[in-house]
LUMBA-122850 format. One record per residue (C-alpha): residue number from 1; residue in three letters; chain; x, y, z. Coordinates in Angstrom, 2 decimals, padded with zeros to 5 digits. Last residue first. Example, Ala and Ser with C-alpha at 12.3 -4.5 7.8 and 13.67 -1.06 7.14 Angstrom:
+-----+-----+----+---------+---------+---------+
:   i :  aa : ch :    east :   north :      up :
+-----+-----+----+---------+---------+---------+
:   2 : SER :  A :  013.67 : -001.06 :  007.14 :
:   1 : ALA :  A :  012.30 : -004.50 :  007.80 :
+-----+-----+----+---------+---------+---------+
//
This chain:
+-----+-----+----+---------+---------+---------+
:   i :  aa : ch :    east :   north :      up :
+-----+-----+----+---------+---------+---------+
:  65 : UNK :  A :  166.44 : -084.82 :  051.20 :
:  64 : UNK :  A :  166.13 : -088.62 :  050.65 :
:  63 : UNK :  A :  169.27 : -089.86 :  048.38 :
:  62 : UNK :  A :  171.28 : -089.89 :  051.62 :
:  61 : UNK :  A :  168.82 : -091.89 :  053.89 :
:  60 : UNK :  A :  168.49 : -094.46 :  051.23 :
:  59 : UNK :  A :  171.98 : -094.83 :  050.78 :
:  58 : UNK :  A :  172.70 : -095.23 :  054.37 :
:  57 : UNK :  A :  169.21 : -097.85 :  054.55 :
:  56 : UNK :  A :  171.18 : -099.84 :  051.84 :
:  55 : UNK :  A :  174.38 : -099.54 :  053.30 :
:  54 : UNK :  A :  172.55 : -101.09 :  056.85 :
:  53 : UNK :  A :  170.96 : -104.00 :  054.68 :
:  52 : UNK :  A :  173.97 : -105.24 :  053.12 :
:  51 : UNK :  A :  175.84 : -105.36 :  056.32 :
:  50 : UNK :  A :  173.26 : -107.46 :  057.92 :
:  49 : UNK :  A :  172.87 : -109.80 :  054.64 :
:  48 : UNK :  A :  175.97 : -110.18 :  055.27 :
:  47 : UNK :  A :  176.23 : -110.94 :  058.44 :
:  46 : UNK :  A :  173.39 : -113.27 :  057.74 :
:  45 : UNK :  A :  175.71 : -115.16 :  055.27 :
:  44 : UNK :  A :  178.76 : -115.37 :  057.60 :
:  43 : UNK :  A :  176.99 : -116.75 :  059.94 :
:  42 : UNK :  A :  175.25 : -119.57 :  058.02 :
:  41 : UNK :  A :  178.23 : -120.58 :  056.41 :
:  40 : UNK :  A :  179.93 : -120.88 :  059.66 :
:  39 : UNK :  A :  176.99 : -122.97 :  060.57 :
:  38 : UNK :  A :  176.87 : -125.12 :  058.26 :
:  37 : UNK :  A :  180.83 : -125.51 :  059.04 :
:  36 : UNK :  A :  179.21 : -126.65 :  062.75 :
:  35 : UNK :  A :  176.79 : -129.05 :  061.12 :
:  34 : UNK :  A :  179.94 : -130.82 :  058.88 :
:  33 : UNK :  A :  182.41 : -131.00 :  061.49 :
:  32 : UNK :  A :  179.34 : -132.65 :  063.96 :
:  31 : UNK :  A :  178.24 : -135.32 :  061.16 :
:  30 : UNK :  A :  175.70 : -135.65 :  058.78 :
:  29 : UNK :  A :  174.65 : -131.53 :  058.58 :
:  28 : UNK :  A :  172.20 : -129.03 :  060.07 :
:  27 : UNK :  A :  172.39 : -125.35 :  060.10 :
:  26 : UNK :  A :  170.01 : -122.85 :  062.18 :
:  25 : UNK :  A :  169.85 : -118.90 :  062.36 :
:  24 : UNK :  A :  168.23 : -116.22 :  064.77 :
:  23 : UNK :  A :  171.03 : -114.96 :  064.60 :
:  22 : UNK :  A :  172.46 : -114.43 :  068.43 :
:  21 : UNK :  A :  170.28 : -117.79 :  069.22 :
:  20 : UNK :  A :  173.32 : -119.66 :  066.84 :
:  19 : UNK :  A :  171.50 : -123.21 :  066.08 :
:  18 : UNK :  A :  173.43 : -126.07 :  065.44 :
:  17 : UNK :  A :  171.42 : -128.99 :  064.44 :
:  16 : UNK :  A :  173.12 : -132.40 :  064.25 :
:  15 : UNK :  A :  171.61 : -135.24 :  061.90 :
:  14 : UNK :  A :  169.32 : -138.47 :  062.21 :
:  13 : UNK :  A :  168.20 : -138.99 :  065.56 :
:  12 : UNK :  A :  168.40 : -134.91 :  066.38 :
:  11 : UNK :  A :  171.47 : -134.65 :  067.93 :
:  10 : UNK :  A :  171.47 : -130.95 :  069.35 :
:   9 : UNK :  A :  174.61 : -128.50 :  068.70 :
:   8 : UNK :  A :  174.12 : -124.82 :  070.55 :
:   7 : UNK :  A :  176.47 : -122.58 :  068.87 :
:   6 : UNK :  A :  176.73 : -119.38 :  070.78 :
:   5 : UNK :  A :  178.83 : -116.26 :  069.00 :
:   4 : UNK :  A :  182.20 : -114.47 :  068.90 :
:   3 : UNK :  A :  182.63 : -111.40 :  067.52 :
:   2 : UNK :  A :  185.54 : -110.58 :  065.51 :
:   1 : UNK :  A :  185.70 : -107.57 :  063.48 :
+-----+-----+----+---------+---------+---------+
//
């Protein structure tokens, strides 16, 4: 599944900050390359978590009777 998100890059002074508002998640790194592969990281990990999370509340609703 592909979905496609918003990456909102910021110069802080000392690093970039991506933040992706459709998360709720933020990633920093050194250079531009580096913040916005944070961020890829940080994607895929809350989409997991997400996934994670939904077959845990499908087991739970099939154990309860």
């Amino acid at each position: 599944m592909n979905k496609k998100y918003t990456l909102n890059v910021q110069w802080t002074g000392e690093r970039f900050e991506v933040k992706v508002p459709e998360l709720g998640v933020s990633a920093f790194g050194a250079t531009f390359d580096e913040a916005v592969e944070n961020a890829h990281h940080a994607i895929n990990a809350a989409r997991l978590a997400a996934l994670e999370a939904a077959k845990a509340r499908h087991a739970q609703r099939r154990t309860v009777a």
